[in-house]
N, C-alpha and C positions, 0 to 999 in steps of 0.2 A: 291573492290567497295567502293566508299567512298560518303557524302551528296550531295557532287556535283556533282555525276553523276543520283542522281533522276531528274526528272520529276520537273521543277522549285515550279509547283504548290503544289507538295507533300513534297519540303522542308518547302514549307510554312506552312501546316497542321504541322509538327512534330514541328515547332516552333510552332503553338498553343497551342499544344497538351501539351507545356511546365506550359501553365497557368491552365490547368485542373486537373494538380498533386496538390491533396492536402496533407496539414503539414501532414508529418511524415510518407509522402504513399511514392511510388519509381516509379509506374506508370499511364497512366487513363487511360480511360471507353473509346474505339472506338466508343461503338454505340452513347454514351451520344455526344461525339465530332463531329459526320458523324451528329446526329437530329440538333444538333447548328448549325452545318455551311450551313446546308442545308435550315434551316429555316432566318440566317441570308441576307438580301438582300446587307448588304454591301458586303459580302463572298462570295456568292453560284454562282455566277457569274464569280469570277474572279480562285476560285479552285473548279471547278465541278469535280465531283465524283474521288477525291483526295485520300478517304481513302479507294476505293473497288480496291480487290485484282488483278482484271484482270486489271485495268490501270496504275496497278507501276510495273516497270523494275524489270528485274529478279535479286532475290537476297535483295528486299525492307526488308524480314522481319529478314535477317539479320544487315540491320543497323538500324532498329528498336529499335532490342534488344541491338544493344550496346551502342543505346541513351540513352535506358533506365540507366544501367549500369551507362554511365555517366553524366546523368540526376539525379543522385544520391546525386553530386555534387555541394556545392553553385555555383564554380566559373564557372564551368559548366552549370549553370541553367543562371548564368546571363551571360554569351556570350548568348545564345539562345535569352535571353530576350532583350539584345543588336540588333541581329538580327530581331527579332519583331518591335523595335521602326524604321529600317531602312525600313522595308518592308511594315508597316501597320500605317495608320494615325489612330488617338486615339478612333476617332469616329467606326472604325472596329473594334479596341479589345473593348470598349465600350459594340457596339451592339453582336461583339458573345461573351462573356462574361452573358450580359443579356438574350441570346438567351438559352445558357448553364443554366443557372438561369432555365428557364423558362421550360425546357425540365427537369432539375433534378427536380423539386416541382412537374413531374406526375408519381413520381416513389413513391409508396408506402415504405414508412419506419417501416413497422412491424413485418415481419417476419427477424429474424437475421440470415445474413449471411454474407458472404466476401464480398458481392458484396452493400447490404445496408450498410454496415460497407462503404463504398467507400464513397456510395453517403452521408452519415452524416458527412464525413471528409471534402467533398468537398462542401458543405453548409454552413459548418462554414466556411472554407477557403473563400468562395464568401462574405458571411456573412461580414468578417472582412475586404473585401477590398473595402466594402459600396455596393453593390450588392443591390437596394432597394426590387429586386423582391422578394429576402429571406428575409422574416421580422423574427421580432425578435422572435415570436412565432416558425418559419420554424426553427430557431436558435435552442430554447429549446429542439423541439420535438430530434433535431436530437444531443443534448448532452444526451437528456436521454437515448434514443438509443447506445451510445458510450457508458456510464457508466454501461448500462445491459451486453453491451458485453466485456468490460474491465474490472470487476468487480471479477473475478475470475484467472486474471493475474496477480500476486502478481508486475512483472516489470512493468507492465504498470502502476501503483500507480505515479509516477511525471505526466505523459500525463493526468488522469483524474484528479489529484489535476490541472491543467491549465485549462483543461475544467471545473472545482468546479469554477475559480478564476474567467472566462468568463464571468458567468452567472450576474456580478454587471454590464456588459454592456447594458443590455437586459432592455429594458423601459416595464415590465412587472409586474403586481402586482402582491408581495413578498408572499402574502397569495392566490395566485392561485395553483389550487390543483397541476398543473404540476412542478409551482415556485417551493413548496413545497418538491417534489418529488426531485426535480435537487440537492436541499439543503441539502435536508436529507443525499441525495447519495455524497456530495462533503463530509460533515462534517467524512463521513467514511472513504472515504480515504484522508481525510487530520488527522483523528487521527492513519490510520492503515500505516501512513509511521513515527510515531512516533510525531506528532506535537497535543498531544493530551491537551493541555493547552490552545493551541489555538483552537483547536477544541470543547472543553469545554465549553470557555465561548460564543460562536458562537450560541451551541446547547443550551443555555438557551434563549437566543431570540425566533430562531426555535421553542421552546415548546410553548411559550409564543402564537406564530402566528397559531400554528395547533391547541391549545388550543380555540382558537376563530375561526377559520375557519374548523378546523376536529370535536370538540369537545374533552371531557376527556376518554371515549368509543373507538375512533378510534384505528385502531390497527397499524397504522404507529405515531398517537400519546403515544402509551405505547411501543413502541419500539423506539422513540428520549428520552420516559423516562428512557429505559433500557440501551441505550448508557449513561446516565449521570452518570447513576449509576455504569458502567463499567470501563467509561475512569476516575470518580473518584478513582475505585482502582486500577487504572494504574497510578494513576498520587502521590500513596501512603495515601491517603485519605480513607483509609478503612474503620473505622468506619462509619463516612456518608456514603461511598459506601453501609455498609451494610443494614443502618436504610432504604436507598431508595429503595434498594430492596425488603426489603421485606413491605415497601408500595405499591411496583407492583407486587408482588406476590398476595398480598389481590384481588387488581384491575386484575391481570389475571385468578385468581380463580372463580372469580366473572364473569368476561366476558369471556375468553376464555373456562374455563374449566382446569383439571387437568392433562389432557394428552392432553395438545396441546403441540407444539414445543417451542414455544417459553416461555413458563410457566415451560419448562425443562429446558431451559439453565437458567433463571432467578434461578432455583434450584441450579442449577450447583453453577452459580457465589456467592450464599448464601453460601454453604457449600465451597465455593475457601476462601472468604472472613474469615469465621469460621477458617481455618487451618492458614491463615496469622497471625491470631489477637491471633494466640496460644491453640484455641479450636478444639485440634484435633482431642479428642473422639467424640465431639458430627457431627463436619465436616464430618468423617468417617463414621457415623452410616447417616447423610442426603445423602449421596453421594452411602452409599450401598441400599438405601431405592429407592435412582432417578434409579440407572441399572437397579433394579429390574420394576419399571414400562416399563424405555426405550425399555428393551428387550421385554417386554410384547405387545406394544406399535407398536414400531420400526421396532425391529427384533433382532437381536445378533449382524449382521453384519453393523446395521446404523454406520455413521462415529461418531454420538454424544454418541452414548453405548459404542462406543471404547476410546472416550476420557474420560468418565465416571469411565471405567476400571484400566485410564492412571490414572486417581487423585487419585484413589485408594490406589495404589502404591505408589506416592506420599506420602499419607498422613502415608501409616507403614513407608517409608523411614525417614520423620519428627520422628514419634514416635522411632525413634534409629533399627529399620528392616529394614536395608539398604538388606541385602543380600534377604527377602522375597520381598522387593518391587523391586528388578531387576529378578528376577525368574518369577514375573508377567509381568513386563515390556515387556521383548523380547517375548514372545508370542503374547500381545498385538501387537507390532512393523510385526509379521508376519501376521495377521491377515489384518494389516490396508496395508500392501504391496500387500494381495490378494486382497483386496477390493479394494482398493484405486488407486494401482499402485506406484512405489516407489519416483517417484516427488512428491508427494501431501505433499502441505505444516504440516497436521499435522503427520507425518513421519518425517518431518524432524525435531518437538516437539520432537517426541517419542524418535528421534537418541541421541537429545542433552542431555536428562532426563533421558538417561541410560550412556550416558558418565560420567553427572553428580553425578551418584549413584558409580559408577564405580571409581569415584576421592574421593568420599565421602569414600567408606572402609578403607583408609590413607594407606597402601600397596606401596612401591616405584611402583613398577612391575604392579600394575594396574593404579596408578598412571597414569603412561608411556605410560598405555595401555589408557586409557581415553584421554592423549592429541594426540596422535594421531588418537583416534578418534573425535575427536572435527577438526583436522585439515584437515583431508578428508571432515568433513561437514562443512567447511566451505567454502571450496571448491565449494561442491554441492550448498552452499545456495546462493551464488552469484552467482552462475550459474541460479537458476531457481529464485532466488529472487528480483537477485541488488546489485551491492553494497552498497548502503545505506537504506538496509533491518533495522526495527530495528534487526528482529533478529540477522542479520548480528555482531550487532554490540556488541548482547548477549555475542555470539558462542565467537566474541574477549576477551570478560571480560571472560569469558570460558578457555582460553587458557591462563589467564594473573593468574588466579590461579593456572592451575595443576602446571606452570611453581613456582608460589610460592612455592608449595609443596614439588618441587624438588629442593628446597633450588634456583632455579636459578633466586635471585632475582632484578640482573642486568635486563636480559633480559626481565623477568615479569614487570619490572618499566617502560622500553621503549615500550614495547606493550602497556601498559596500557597508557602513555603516546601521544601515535598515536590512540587509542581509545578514550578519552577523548576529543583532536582536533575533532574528526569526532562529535561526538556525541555533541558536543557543536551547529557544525554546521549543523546538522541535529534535534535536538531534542528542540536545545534552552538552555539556561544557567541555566534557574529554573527548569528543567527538574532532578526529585526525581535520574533518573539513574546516570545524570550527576553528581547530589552530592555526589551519592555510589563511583563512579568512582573516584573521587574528594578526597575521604575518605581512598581509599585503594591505590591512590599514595602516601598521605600524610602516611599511615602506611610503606609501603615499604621504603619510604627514609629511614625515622629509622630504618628498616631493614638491607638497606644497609650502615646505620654507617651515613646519612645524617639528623643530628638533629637537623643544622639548619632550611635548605630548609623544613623538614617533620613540624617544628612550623610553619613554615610562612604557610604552604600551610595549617594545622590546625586551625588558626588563621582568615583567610583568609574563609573558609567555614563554621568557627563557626558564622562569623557575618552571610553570606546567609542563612544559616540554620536558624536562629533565625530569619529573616525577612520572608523567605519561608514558612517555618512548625511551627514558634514558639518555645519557650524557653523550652517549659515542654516536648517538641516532643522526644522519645526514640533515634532519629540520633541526635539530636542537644544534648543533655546528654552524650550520645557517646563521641561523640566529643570532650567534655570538659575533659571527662575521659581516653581522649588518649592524651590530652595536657598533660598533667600531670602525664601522663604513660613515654611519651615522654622526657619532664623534668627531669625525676628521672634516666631513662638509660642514658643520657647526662652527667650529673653530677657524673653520678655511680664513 
C-alpha cells in the first residue's frame, strides 16, 4: 500500500502533519493536528474527519509510520512540503498553522513530560516561523520548560546552548524574574560544554541584573555568585576563585545556614581550590570535616558524600599515597554504581581518576593497564556524553600520556595533536586546557628528536601565555624553562 492509495483528504492531513514536527522531534501530536483543522474553517471543510481511524483504509497506520521514518528526513520533509504548496493556498497553512498556535497555548506547560516536552519544541518552532499567537513570553515559558527537562542530558548540551542563544530574540525585559531564570540556565550550559570564558564574562552582567532586580540575599543570586567563582577555577584563575568563595561562604553562612546544600559544595570547591594552589594538608582536613557533616546531613549514600569521598583520595594521591587513594577510590566507584546506576556522569569522574592513579604508580604493566582503561571509557563517554564532552576530550589528553609513558611518543604526539584541533574548536584558543595541550606537544617534539618544530611551537605559546595569564604566571615560567631545556638538548 503506498500514499496514493489513501483517502485524497488523508494525504492531505499527513502533509500537514509535516509542519507540526517540531526541531529536533521525528513526529506530531494527532490530537493537537485533529483540534487545528477542525477548528480551522479554511480546513475542516475540505478534510473532515481525516485523522479518525474508522475513515482511513485499511493498513493507514502503516504508512504512517513510515512517514514518520521518513519524515526524518530533510529531503523528505521538503517533497512533503513541496506537496503542501501544490495542494494548499498560503492563507490555509497560514490559518491551520494559527489554529495549531492557538490549540497548543491551552495545554498547560508544567508538569514534565514526553508529551509537554512536545508542545515546548513545537512553540518555539511556531515561535520562529512568526506565529504572532505565541508571543514571545509563550516563547520563554516554554525554553525554560526545555532547559528543566534537558538539563541532566549531558548530549543534549548543543540543543539547550541554541535555546540559551534564542532567548536575544525575545523582546522581553532582561531583569524579568523568568528572563532571569532563562539566563542563568543558558550561561550553565554554555560553560558545562566547555565555553566557560565566554560564559564567564556573560555571568558578570547577570549578577550585575539579579543584583538589582533579586537583591544580594537571593539565592539564585549567590548561586550566579558561585558559578563565577567555579568557572574562574576552571578557567585556571584560582586564586580569585578562592577569595570569592569564600566571600560566599560568609554570605551562605549567614543566609542559608551551614548544612544547606549549596554551602556544601561552596566547601567542597574551597578545599578543591586549597589542593590546586598546593595546600594539601589543610584541603584534606576541610574536605574530611565537609563528609563528616554531608553524611550526617545527607546520608552515606547522597551522590555529593561520594564525591566528597572521591576528593579525598585525591588529595593522599597528591600527597605521594597513590596506592591508599585507589584502595579508596574503587569502593567509592562501587558505591556510586549502586546508587547511581553505571551511566551517571560522576562514575564516569570516578573510572577516569582511578585510571589516572593507576598510570601514576609508573609500573609498565599498570601503565598498560590504565590505557586501556581510559580507552574503554572513552568509549562509554561519547556514548553517553558526545563527542564534544569536555570530558571527552580529558579522557584524550588521558590516553596522550599513558602513551608517553610507554615511551610511544610518535603516537602520543598525533593523539595529542587531533586533540588540540578539537579542543581549539570546541573550547576556544585562550582556553587554560588548550595551552596545557599546546605545552605538552611542544615537549614531545623534543621528545621525539623535533627541536625545531618543539621552539617554534614553545615560542609561539610563550607569547599567549604571557598575554593570557601574564609574565609571573607558574605556565608562562614553565615555558621559558623548557625553552631553554629545549635548546640545551639540541645543541647537546
Amino acid at each position: 500500500m503506498t500514499t496514493t492509495e489513501l483517502d485524497a483528504s488523508v494525504q492531505l492531513v499527513l502533509a500537514l502533519a509535516t509542519l507540526s514536527i517540531p526541531d529536533n522531534a521525528v513526529t506530531w501530536h494527532n490530537s493537537l493536528m485533529q483540534r487545528a483543522i477542525e477548528q480551522s474553517e479554511e480546513l475542516k471543510h475540505a478534510i473532515p474527519n481525516a485523522l479518525k481511524e474508522e475513515e482511513l483504509p485499511q493498513g493507514w497506520v502503516r504508512i504512517v509510520e513510515k512517514l514518520l521514518q521518513r519524515f526524518n528526513e530533510p529531503d523528505q520533509l521538503n517533497i512533503a512540503h513541496d506537496y503542501i504548496e501544490e495542494s494548499f493556498d498560503q492563507d490555509e497553512v497560514d490559518d491551520y498553522l494559527e489554529q495549531l498556535a492557538k490549540v497548543l497555548n491551552g495545554e498547560k506547560l508544567e508538569v514534565i513530560s514526553s508529551e509537554t516536552k512536545h508542545f515546548a519544541m513545537l512553540k518555539i518552532a511556531l515561535h520562529q516561523k512568526g506565529i504572532k499567537i505565541i508571543t514571545d513570553d509563550d516563547a520563554l515559558g516554554a525554553i525554560l520548560l526545555l532547559q528543566r527537562v534537558l538539563h541532566d542530558i549531558p548530549r543534549s548540551l548543543p540543543e539547550c546552548i541554541k535555546l540559551g542563544e534564542y532567548l536575544k530574540k525575545l523582546k522581553i525585559d532582561s531583569c524579568s524574574e523568568n528572563m532571569l531564570g532563562a539566563r542563568f540556565n543558558y550561561l550553565s550550559h554554555l560553560a558545562g560544554s566547555g565555553q566557560t570564558i565566554e560564559a564567564l564574562s556573560r555571568a558578570e552582567v547577570l549578577l550585575e541584573d539579579q543584583l538589582c532586580a533579586l537583591g544580594p540575599d537571593n539565592l539564585v543570586t549567590l548561586r550566579t555568585s558561585y558559578n563565577i567563582a567555579h568557572w574562574l577555577a576552571e578557567s585556571g584563575q584560582i586564586d580569585v576563585a578562592l577569595s570569592k568563595f569564600k566571600v560566599l561562604l560568609r554570605d551562605q553562612l549567614r543566609i542559608l545556614g551551614e548544612d544547606h546544600f549549596d554551602t556544601f559544595e561552596t566547601c567542597n570547591h574551597i578545599a578543591s581550590c586549597l589542593s590546586q594552589l598546593g595546600h594539601i594538608d589543610e584541603a584534606l582536613s576541610t574536605f574530611e570535616a565537609l563528609l563528616r557533616r554531608q553524611q550526617c546531613i545527607l546520608g552515606e549514600d547522597h551522590r555529593v558524600a561520594l564525591s566528597t569521598r572521591q576528593n579525598i583520595a585525591l588529595c593522599l594521591g597528591q600527597l605521594g599515597h597513590v596506592g591508599e587513594a585507589l584502595s579508596m577510590l574503587e569502593p567509592v566507584l562501587k558505591d556510586q554504581r549502586r546508587v547511581l546506576g553505571s551511566d551517571h556522569q560522576d562514575i564516569l569522574v570516578t573510572r577516569h581518576n582511578i585510571a589516572s592513579r593507576l598510570g601514576e604508580l609508573g609500573e609498565l604493566g599498570q601503565v598498560d593497564e590504565a590505557l586501556t582503561m581510559f580507552e574503554v571509557l572513552l568509549e562509554n563517554q561519547r556514548r553517553i556524553l558526545g563527542q564534544d564532552h569536555p570530558n571527552v576530550l580529558s579522557t584524550c589528553n588521558s590516553i596522550a600520556l599513558c602513551l608517553s609513558r610507554l615511551g610511544q611518543f610518535d603516537k602520543a604526539l598525533s593523539t595529542l595533536e587531533a586533540l588540540l584541533e578539537n579542543q581549539q574548536r570546541i573550547l576556544g584558543s585562550d582556553h587554560p586546557h588548550v595551552l596545557e595541550t599546546r605545552s605538552n606537544v611542544a615537549i614531545w617534539q623534543a621528545e621525539s628528536g623535533l627541536f625545531a618544530e618543539s621552539l617554534s611551537t614553545l615560542g609561539a605559546l610563550l607569547k599567549d601565555q604571557r598575554r593570557i595569564l601574564g609574565s609571573d604566571h607558574l605556565d608562562t615560567l614553565g615555558t621559558s624553562r623548557n625553552i631553554t631545556l629545549c635548546l640545551d638538548k639540541w645543541f647537546q
